[in-house]
C-alpha positions in Angstrom: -9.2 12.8 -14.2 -9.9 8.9 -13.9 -6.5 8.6 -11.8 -7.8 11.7 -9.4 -10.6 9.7 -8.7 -9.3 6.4 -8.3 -6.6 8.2 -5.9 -9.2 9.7 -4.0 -11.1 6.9 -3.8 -7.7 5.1 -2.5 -7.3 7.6 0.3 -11.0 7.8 1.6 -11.3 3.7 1.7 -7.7 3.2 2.5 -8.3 5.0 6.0 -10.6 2.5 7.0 -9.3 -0.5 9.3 -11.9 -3.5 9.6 -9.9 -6.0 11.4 -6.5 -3.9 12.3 -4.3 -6.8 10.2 -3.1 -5.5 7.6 -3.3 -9.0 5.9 -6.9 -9.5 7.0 -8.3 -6.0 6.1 -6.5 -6.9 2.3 -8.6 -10.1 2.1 -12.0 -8.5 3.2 -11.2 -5.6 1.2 -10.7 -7.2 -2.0 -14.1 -9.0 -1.5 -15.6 -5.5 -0.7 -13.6 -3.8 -3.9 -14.8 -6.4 -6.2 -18.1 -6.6 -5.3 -18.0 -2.7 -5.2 -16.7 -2.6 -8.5 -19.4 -4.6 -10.1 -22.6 -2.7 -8.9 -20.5 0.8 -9.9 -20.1 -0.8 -13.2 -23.7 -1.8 -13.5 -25.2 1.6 -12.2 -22.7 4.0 -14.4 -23.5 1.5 -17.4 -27.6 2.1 -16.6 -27.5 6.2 -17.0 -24.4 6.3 -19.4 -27.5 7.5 -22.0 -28.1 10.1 -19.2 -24.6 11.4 -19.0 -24.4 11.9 -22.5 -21.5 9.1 -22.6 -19.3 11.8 -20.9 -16.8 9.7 -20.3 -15.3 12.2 -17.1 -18.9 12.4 -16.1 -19.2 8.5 -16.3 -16.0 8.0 -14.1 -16.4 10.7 -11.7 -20.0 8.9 -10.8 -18.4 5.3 -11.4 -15.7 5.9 -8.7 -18.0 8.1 -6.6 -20.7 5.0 -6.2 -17.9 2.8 -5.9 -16.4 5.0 -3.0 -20.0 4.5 -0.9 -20.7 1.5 -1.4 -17.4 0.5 -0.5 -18.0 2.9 2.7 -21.4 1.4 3.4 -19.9 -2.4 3.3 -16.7 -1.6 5.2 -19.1 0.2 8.1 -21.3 -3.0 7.9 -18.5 -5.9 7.9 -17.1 -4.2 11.0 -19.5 -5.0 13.6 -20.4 -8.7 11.7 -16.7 -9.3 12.4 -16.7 -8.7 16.0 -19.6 -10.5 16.4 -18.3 -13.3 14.1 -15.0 -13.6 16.0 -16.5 -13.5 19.3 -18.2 -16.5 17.9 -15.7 -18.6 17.1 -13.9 -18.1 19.9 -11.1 -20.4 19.4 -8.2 -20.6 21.7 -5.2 -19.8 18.7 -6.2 -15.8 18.3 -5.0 -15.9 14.5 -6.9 -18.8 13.7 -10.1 -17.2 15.1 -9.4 -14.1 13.6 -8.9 -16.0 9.8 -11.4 -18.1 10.2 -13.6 -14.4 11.3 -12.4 -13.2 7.9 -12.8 -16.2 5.5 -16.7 -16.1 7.1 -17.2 -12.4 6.8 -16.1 -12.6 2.9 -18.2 -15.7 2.4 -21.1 -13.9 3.3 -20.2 -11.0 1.5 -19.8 -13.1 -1.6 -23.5 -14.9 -0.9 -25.4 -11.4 -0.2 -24.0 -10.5 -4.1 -24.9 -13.6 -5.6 -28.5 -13.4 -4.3 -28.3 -9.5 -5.1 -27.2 -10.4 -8.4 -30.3 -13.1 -9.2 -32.6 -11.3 -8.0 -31.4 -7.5 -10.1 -30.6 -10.3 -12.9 -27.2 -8.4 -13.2 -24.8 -10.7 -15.7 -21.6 -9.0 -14.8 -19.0 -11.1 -13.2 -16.6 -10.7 -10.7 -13.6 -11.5 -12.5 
């Protein structure tokens, strides 16, 4: 069951394009994965008592949060990248576009630090 998830959780966030570089919509989605990974963690670990430790139970709502939040972040960083790139504004088109990327991530990473101080969540990233 954990693999059905995970593959359907593949296929609904693999249809999203952020940045329509394939190498650029890998970096931004590995900061959204992570970060999504973490508070799925966190919020299947809170009402494992409630689930009865079901461990299909636990997964299905593990990937299931993991799937929107990932959703809700992708849906977010769109629009911040446009308006990030348009920013920049750089003549060299790749460079603006990277440099869109690297700032978009960056910010993602800051929002879950201060997220994380403020919940007091201890779980790391890596």
């Amino acid at each position: 069951m954990k693999t059905l998830f995970k593959l359907s959780h593949l296929l609904i966030v693999g249809l999203f394009v952020i940045t329509g570089n394939d190498t650029y919509d890998l970096i931004l989605g590995a900061a959204i994965a992570v970060i999504a990974y973490v508070y799925a963690f966190t919020i299947t670990r809170r009402y494992s008592n409630s689930l009865g430790y079901n461990s299909i139970l636990m997964s299905f709502v593990h990937w299931s949060v993991r799937t929107i939040i990932s959703i809700m972040m992708i849906v977010i960083t769109r629009p911040i990248y446009i308006i990030v790139k348009s920013m920049v504004g750089l003549t060299n088109v790749d460079l603006t576009d990277l440099i869109s990327v690297v700032i978009c991530a960056a910010v993602w990473i800051f929002v879950a630090e201060t997220v994380k101080s403020i919940t007091g969540l201890r779980k790391n990233y890596w």
